[in-house]
C-alpha positions as protocol buffer text, in pm:
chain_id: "A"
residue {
  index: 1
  type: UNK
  ca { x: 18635 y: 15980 z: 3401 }
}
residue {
  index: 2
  type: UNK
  ca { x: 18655 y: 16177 z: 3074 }
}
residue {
  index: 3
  type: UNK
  ca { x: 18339 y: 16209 z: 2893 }
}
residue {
  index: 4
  type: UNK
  ca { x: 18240 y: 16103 z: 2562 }
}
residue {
  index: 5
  type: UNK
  ca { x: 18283 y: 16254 z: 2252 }
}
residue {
  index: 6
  type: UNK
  ca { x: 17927 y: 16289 z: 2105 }
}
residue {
  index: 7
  type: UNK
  ca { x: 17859 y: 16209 z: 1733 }
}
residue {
  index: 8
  type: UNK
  ca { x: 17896 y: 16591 z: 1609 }
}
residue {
  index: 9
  type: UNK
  ca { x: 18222 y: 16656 z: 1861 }
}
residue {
  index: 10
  type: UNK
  ca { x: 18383 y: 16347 z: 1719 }
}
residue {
  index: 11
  type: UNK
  ca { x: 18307 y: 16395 z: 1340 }
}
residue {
  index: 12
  type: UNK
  ca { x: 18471 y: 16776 z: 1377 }
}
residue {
  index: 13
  type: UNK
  ca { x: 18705 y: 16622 z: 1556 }
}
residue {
  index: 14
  type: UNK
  ca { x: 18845 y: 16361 z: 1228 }
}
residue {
  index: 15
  type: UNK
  ca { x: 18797 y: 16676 z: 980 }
}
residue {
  index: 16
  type: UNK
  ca { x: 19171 y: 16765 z: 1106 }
}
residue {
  index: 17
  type: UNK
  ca { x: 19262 y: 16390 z: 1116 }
}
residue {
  index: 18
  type: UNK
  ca { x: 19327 y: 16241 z: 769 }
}
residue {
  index: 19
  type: UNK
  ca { x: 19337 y: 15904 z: 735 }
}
residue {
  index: 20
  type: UNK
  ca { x: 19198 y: 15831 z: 1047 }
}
residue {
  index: 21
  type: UNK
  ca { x: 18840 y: 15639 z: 1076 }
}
residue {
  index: 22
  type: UNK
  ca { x: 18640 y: 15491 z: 1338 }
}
residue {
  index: 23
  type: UNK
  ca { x: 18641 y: 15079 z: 1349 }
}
residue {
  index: 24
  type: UNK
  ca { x: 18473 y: 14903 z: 1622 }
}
residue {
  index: 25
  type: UNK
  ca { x: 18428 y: 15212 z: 1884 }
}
residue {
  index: 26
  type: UNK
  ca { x: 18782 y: 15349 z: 1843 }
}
residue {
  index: 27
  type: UNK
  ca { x: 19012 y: 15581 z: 1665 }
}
residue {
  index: 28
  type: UNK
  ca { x: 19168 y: 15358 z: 1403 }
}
residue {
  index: 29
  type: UNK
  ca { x: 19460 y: 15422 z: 1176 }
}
residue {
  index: 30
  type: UNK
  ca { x: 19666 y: 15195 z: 970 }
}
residue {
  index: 31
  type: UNK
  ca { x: 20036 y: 15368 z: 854 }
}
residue {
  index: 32
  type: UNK
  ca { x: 20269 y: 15220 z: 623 }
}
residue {
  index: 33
  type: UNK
  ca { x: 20641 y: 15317 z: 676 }
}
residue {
  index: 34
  type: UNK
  ca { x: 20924 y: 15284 z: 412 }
}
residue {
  index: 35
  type: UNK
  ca { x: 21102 y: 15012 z: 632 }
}
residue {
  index: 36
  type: UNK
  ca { x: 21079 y: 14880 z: 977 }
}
residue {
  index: 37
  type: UNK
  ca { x: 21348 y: 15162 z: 1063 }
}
residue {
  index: 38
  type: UNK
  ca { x: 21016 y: 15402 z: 1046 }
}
residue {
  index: 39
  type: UNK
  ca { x: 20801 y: 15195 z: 1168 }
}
residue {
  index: 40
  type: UNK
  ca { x: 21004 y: 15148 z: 1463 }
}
residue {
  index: 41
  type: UNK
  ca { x: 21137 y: 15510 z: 1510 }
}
residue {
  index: 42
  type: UNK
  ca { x: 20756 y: 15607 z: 1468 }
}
residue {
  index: 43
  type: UNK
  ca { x: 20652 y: 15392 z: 1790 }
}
residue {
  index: 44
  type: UNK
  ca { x: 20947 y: 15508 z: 2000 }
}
residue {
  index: 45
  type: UNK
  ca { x: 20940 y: 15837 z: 1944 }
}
residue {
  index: 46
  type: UNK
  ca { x: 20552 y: 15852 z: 2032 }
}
residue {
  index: 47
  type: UNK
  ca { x: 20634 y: 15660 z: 2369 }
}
residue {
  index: 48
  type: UNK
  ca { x: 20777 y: 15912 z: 2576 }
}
residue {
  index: 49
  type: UNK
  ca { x: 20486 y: 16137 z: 2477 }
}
residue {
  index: 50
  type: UNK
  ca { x: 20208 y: 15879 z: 2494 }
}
residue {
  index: 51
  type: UNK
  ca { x: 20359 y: 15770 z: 2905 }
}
residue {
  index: 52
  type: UNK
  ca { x: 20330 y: 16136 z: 2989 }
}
residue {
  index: 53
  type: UNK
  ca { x: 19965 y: 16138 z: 2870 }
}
residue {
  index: 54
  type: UNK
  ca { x: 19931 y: 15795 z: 3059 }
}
residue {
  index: 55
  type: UNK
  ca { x: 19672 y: 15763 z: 2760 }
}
residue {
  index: 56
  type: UNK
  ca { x: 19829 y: 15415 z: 2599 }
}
residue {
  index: 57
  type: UNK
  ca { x: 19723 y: 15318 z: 2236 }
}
residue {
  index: 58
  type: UNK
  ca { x: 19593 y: 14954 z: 2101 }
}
residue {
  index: 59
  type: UNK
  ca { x: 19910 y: 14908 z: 1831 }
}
residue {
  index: 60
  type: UNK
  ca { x: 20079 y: 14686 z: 1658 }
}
residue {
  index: 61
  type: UNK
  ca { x: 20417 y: 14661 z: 1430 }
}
residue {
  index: 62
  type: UNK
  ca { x: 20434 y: 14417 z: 1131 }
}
residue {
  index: 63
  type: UNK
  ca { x: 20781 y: 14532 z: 913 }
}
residue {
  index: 64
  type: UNK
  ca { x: 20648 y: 14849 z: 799 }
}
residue {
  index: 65
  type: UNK
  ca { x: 20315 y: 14875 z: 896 }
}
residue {
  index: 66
  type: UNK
  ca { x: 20209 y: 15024 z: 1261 }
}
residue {
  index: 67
  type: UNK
  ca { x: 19810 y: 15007 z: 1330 }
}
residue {
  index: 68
  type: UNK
  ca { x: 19644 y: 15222 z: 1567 }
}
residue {
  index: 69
  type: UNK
  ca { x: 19317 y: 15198 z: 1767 }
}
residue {
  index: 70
  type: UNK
  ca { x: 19260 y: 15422 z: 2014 }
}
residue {
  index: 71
  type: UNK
  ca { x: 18968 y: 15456 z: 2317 }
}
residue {
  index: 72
  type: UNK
  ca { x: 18927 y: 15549 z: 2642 }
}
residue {
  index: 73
  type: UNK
  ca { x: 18877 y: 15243 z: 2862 }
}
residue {
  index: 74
  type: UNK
  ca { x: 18760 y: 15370 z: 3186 }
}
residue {
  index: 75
  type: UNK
  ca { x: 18477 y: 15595 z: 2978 }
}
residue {
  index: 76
  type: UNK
  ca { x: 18388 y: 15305 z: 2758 }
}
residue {
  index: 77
  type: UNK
  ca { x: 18436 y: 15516 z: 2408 }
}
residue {
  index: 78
  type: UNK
  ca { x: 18638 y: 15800 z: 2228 }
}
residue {
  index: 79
  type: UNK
  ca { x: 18699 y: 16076 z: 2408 }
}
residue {
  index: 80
  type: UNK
  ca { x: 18886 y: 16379 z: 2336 }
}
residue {
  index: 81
  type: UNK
  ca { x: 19215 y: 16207 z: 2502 }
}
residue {
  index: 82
  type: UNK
  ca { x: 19172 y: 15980 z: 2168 }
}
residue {
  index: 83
  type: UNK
  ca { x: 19172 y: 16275 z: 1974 }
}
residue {
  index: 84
  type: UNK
  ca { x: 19469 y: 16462 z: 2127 }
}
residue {
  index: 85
  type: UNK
  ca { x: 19708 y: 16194 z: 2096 }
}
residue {
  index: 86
  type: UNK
  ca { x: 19579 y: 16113 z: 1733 }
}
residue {
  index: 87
  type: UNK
  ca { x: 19716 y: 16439 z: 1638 }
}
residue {
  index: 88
  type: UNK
  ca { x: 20014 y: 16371 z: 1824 }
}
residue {
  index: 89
  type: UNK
  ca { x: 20020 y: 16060 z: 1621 }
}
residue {
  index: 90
  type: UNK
  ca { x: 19977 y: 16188 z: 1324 }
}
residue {
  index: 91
  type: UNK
  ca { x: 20239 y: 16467 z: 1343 }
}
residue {
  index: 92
  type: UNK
  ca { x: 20480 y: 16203 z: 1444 }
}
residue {
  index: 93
  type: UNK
  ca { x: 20406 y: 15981 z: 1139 }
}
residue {
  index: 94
  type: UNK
  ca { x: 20438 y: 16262 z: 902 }
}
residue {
  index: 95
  type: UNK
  ca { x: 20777 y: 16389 z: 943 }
}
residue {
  index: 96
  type: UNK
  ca { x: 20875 y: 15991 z: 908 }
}
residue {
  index: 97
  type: UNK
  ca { x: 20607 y: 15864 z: 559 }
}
């Protein structure tokens, strides 16, 4: 099991995150793409990445908007797996806003 992410490790951790919050226990980050094109392109490009992690997000697609929540189920909280792949995320989304 990965441990938790304590207060201090996790607010460092979001200074290099823009845009990304906690809501409810998790990682949480709401993009808004030009068109579904993005939207979509942004989801299946982070696939491949995310299955190699086996780390899987919380997300969901409406047109041009992808939310994201992410947590580490089997350690009951944010760990720093949530925090790798939100940069992964977030480098992904960039190249595509």
């Amino acid at each position: 099991m990965t441990p938790l992410l304590t207060e201090s490790e996790l607010a460092a951790g979001l200074t290099s995150l823009p845009g990304w919050t906690i809501e409810h226990g998790k990682l949480h980050r709401s993009y808004k793409f030009p068109d579904f094109a993005h939207a979509i392109g942004f989801m299946m490009t982070a696939a491949p990445l995310i299955e190699k992690r086996n780390h899987h997000p919380e997300w969901a697609n409406v047109y041009s908007h992808v939310t994201v929540h992410l947590v580490t189920h089997d350690s009951g909280g944010i760990t720093k797996k949530d925090l790798d792949l939100a940069g992964i995320l977030e480098g992904i989304a960039q190249k595509l806003l």
